[in-house]
C-alpha positions as CSV (number, residue, x, y, z in Angstrom):
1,X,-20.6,-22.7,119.5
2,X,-23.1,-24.2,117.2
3,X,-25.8,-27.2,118.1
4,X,-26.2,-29.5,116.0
5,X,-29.2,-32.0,115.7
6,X,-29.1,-35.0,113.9
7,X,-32.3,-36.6,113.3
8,X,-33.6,-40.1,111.4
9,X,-35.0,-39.0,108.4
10,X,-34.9,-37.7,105.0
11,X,-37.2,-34.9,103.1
12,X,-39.5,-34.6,106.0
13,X,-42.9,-33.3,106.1
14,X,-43.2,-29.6,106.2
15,X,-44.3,-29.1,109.1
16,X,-41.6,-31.1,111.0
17,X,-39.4,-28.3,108.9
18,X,-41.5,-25.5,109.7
19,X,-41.6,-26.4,113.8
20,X,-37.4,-26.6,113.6
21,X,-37.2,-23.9,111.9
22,X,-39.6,-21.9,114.8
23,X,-37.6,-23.7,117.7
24,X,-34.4,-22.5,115.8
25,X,-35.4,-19.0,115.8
26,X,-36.2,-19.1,119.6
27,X,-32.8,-20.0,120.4
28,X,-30.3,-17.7,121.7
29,X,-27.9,-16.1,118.9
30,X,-24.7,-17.1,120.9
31,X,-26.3,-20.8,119.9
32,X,-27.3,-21.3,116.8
33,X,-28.9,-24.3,115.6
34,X,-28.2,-26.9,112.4
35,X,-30.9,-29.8,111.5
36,X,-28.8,-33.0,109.8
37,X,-31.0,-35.4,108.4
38,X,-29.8,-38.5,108.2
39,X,-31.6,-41.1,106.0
40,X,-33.7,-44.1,107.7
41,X,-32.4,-47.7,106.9
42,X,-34.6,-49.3,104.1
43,X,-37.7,-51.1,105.7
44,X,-37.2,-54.6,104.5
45,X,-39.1,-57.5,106.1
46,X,-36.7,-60.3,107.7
47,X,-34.5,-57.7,108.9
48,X,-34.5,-57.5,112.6
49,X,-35.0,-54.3,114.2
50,X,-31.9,-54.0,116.2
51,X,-29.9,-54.3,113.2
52,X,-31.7,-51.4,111.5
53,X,-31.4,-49.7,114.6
54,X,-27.9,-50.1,114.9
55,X,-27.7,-49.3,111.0
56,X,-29.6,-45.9,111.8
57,X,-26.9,-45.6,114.8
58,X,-24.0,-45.8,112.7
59,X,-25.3,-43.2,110.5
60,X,-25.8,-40.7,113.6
61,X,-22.7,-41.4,114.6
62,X,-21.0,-40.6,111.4
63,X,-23.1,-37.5,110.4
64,X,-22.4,-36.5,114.3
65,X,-18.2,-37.3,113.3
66,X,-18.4,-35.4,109.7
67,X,-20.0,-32.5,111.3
68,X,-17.1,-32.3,114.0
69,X,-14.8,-32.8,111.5
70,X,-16.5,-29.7,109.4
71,X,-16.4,-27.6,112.2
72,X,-12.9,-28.7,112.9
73,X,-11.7,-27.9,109.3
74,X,-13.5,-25.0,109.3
75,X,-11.7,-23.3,112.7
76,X,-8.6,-24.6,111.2
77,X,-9.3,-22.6,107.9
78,X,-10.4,-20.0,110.0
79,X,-7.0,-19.6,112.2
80,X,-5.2,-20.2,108.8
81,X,-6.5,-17.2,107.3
82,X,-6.2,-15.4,110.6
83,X,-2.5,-16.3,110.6
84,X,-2.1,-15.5,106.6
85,X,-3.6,-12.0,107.6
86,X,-1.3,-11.6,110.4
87,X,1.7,-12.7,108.6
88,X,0.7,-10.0,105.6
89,X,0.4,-6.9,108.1
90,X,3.4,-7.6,109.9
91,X,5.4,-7.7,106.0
92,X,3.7,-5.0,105.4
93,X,4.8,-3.1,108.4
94,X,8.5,-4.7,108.1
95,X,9.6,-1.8,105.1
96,X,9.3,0.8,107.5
97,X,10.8,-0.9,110.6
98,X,13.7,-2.2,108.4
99,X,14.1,1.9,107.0
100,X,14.2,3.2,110.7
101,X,16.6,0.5,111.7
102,X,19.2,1.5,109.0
103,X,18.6,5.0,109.9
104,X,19.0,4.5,113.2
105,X,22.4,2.4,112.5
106,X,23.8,5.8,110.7
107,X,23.1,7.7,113.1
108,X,24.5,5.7,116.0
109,X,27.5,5.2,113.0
110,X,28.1,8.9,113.1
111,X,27.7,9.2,117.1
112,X,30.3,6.6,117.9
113,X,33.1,8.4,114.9
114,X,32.1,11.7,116.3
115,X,32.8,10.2,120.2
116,X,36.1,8.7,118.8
117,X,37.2,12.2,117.3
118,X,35.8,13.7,120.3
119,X,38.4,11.0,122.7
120,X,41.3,11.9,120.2
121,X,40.4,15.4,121.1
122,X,40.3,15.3,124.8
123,X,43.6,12.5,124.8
124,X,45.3,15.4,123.0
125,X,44.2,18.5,125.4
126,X,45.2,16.0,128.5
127,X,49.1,15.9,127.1
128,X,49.0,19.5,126.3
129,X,47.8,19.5,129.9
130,X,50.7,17.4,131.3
131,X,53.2,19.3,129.1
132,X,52.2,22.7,130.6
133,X,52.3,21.0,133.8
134,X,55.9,19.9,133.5
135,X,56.3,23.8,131.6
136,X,55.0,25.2,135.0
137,X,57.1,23.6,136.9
138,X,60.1,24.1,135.1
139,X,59.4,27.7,135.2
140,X,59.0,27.2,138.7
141,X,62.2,25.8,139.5
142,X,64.0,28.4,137.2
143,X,62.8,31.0,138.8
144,X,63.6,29.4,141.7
145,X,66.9,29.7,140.8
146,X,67.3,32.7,139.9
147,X,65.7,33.9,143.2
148,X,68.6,32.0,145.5
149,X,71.3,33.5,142.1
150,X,70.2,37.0,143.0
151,X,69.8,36.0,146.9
152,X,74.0,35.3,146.7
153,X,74.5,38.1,144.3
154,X,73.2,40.1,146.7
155,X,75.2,38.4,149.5
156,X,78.3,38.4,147.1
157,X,77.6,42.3,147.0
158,X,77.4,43.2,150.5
159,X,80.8,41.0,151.2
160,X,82.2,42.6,148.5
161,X,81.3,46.2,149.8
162,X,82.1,45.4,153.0
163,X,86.3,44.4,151.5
């Protein structure tokens, strides 16, 4: 924050200058101090003193409006140069965001073929599963079979010995 005094006057005396510039110095750093001098209306007789007044008034008030203005332009440039700034480190850290990115896009490429080959895989043991399964039982059944074939060969046998 910066205060600004706007004084009646133009190319003071020197001391007037010299006793600013000491109150200036006293002041904090946080508040700085600016002197605008602002030229006097011409003393001309048959003018009446309010409208000089008034004249000197209008002057304040527009040194007091340019120097808002100023400061506004000047925080503006400010926060545009901030932004331009801003906008130049995040380009330049783009290039290596963008190379991770495709990097990390092949990898996850190759992760998701690898799980596909990987899901062929395990589809494939699953119906070589099922088909020794079905093998098991088979060989189940048939031997099955062949028990209860030997059971009445056996039977056949001892009727047949028994004749």
């Amino acid at each position: 924050m910066r205060l600004l005094v706007v004084a009646v006057g133009h190319r003071m005396p020197a001391w007037t200058q010299a006793g600013f510039d000491e109150f200036a110095r006293r002041m904090p750093r946080e508040l700085p101090l600016q002197l605008v001098e602002v030229k006097a209306e011409p003393r001309t007789a048959g003018k009446p003193v309010e409208a000089m007044m008034a004249a000197e008034a209008a002057r304040l008030e527009a040194a007091t409006a340019l120097a808002a203005a100023t400061r506004a332009a000047a925080a503006a440039q400010g926060e545009a140069s901030r932004t331009a700034r801003a906008r130049e480190e995040a380009e330049a850290a783009l290039p290596p965001l963008r190379d991770e990115d495709a990097i990390a896009a092949a990898v996850l490429q190759r992760l998701t073929l690898e799980r596909d080959r990987l899901d062929g895989e395990a589809e494939t043991a699953r119906r070589e599963i099922a088909r020794l399964d079905a093998e098991v039982r088979q060989l189940a059944a048939d031997r099955e079979r062949e028990a209860a074939l030997d059971r009445d060969a056996v039977a056949m046998t001892a009727r047949l010995a028994e004749e």
